[in-house]
C-alpha positions in Angstrom: 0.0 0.0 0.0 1.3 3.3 -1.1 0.0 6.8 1.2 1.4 10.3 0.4 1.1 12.6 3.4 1.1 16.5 2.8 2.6 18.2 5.8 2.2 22.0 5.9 3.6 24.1 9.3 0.6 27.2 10.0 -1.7 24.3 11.9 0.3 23.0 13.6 0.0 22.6 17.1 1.5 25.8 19.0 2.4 27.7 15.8 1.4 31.0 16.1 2.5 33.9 14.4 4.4 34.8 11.2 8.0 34.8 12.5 7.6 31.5 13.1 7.2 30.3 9.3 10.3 32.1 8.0 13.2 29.5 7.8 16.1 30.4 9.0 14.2 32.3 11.7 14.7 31.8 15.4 11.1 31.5 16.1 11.0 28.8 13.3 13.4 25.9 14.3 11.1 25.1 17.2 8.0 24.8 14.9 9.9 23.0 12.3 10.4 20.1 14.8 7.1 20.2 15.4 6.2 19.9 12.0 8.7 16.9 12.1 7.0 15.2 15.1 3.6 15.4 13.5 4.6 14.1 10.4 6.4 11.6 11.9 3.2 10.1 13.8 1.3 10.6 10.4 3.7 8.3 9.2 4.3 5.9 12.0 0.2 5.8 11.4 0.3 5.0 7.9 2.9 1.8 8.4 0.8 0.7 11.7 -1.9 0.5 8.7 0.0 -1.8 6.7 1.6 1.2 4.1 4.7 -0.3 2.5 6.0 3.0 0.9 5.1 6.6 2.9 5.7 9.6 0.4 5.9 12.5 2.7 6.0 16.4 0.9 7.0 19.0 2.8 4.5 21.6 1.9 5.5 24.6 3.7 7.5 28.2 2.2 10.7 27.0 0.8 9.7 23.0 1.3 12.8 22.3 3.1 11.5 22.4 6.7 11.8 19.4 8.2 14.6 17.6 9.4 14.2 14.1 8.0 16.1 11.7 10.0 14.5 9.3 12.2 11.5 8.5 10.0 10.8 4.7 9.0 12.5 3.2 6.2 9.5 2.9 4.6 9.4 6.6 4.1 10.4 8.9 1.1 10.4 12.7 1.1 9.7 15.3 -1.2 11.2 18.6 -0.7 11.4 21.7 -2.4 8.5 22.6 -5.1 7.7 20.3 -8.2 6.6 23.6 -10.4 3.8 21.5 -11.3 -0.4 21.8 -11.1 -0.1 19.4 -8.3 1.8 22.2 -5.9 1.3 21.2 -2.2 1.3 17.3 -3.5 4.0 17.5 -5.6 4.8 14.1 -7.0 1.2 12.3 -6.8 -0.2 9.8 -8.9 -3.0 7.5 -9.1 -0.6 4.8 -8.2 -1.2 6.1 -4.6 -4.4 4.4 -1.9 -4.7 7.7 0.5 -3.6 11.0 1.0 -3.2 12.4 4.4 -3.1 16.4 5.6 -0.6 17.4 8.4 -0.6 20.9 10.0 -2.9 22.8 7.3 -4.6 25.6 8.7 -8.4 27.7 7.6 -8.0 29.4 4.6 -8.4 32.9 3.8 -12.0 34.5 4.6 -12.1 32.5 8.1 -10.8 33.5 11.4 -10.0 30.2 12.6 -6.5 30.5 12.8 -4.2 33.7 13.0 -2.4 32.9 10.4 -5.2 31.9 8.0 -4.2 32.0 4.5 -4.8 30.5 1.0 -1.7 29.6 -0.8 -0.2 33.1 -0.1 -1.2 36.4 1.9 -1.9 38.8 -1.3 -5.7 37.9 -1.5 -8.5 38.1 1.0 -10.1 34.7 -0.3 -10.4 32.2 -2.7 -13.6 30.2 -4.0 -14.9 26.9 -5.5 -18.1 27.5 -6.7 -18.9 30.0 -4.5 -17.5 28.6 -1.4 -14.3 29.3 0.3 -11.5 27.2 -0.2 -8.4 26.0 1.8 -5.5 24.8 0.1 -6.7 21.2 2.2 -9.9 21.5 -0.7 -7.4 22.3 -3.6 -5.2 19.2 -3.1 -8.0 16.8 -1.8 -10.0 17.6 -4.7 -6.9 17.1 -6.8 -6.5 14.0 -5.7 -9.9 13.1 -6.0 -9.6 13.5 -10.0 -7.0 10.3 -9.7 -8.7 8.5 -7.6 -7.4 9.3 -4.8 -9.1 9.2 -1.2 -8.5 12.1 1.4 -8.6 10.2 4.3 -6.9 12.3 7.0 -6.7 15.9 8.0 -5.2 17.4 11.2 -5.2 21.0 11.8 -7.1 24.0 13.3 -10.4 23.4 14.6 -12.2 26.0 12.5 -10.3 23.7 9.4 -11.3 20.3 10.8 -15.1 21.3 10.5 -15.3 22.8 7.5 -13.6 19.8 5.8 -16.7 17.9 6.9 -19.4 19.6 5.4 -17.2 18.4 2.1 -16.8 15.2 3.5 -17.7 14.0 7.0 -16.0 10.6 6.7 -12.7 12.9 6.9 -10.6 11.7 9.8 -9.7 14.7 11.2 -7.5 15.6 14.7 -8.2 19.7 16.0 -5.1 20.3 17.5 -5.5 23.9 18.3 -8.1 27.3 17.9 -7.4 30.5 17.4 -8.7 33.7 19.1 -7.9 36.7 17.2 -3.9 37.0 17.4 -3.8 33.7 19.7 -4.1 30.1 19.7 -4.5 27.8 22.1 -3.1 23.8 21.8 -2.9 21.3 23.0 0.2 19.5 24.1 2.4 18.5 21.6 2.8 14.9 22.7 -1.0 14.7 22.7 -0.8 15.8 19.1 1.3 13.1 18.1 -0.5 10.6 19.8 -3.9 11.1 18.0 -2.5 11.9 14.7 -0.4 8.6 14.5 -4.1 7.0 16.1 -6.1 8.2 13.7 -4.0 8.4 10.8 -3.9 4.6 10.8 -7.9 4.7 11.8 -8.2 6.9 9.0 -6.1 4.4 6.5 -7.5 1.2 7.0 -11.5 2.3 6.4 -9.8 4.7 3.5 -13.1 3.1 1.3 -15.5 5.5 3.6 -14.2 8.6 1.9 -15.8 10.2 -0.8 -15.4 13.4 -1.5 -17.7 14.5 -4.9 -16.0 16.4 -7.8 -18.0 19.4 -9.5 -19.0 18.5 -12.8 -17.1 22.0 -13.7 -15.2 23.9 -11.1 -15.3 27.9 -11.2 -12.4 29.3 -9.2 -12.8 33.2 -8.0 -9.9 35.3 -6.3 -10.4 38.2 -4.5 -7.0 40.3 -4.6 -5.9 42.4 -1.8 -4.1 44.7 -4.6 -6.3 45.2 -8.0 -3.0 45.5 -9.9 -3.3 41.9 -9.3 -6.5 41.2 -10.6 -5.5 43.1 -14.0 -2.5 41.2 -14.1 -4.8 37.8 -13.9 -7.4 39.2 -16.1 -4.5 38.9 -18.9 -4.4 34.6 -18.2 -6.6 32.9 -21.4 -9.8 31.8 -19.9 -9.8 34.5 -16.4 -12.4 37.0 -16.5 -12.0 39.8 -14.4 -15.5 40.6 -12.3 -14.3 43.7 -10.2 -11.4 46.3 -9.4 -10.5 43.4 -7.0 -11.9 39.6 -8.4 -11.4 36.9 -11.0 -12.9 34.6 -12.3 -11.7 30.9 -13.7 -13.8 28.6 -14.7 -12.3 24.7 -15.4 -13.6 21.5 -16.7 -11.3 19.7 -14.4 -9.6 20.3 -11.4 -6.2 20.0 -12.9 -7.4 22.7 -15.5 -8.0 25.1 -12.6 -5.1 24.0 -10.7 -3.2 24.9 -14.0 -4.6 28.2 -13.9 -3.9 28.7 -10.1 -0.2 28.1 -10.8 0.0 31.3 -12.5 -2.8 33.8 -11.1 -2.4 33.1 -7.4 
């Protein structure tokens, strides 16, 4: 069995605030070995499930976070970016039985997380057919296309419901909520714990998942510069709405995703 966990650092438990995500930042080495730790228990999950190869992407800012000693030999990493549609799952194919989400966070639009954000910080949210979208929706549905389960998710709480009303047979572990600037967490031992739990939970009833792909898929941004939105409005198939929105609309995901690459 091949699994493919996604491991992003802004919900994670304990990060915080923006210095923190920098690498090469003081505040950043502690969160990276969090982001380690958790990944690691996604992993350690995945071969308690039986998984004979564990791709693990390290999805955050420069994709060279984590420090990757220690994991199972089972395990191969994918660092840096892929320049490819598939961004944040870099590398995936339909030769893969699950995908797994590690430390994503509520995208931008929500207030779940101080450091909510959709791909970058330069728009104030992006949409699926009129609903707002975290990059966890982007890569699931993704996936999806190749027949792919989602299976797992851990994250902010705010995150962890709104993936269910996509799909509520979405494992998912909250391991913190945010309160304007703040968060509160829980340990990070208890983190680990129920990530490596329900990761493997989450692996071996992988046939529960279903997440439903659009028959088309219309993608809107809403730029927090409009010099943006003009500059997108020049991408073949974008239409810009207003001083601030555009519009993208997709007969497949990986069509949008396509698009995405260049306008966001």
């Amino acid at each position: 069995m091949k699994v493919y966990i996604s491991v992003d650092l802004e919900g994670l438990t304990g990060s915080t605030s923006w210095e923190s995500t920098n690498l090469g930042d003081l505040e950043h080495r502690a969160v990276a070995e969090q982001m380690k730790q958790e990944a690691l228990a996604a992993a350690l999950g995945a071969v308690d499930a039986g998984a004979s190869e564990v791709y693990i992407k390290d999805a955050h800012d420069s994709g060279r976070n984590m420090d990757i000693t220690g994991f199972p030999a089972q395990c191969r990493f994918i660092r840096d970016w892929t320049n490819s549609p598939e961004s944040m799952i870099g590398g995936i194919d339909s030769s893969f039985d699950a995908l797994l989400f590690v430390g994503y966070h509520s995208p931008a639009g929500m207030d779940g997380n101080p450091l909510s954000h959709t791909m970058n910080r330069g728009n104030n949210y992006v949409k699926f057919n009129g609903q707002l979208c975290s990059e966890f929706l982007m890569h699931a549905l993704y996936a999806a296309e190749l027949g792919i389960p989602s299976v797992f998710l851990s994250g902010d709480e705010a995150l962890c419901e709104h993936v269910h009303t996509w799909d509520s047979s979405i494992r998912t572990v909250p391991v913190k909520k945010g309160l304007g600037y703040a968060t509160i967490s829980i340990t990070p031992e208890e983190a680990c714990r129920q990530i490596r739990s329900a990761a493997c939970d989450a692996i071996l009833h992988r046939d529960q998942c279903h997440l439903v792909l659009p028959e088309t898929l219309t993608m809107e941004i809403c730029y927090k510069d409009h010099a943006c939105a003009r500059r997108a409005s020049f991408y073949p198939g974008v239409k810009q709405t207003g001083p601030y929105t555009v519009e993208f609309t997709g007969n497949s995901v990986k069509e949008v995703a396509a698009a995405r690459m260049f306008i966001l």
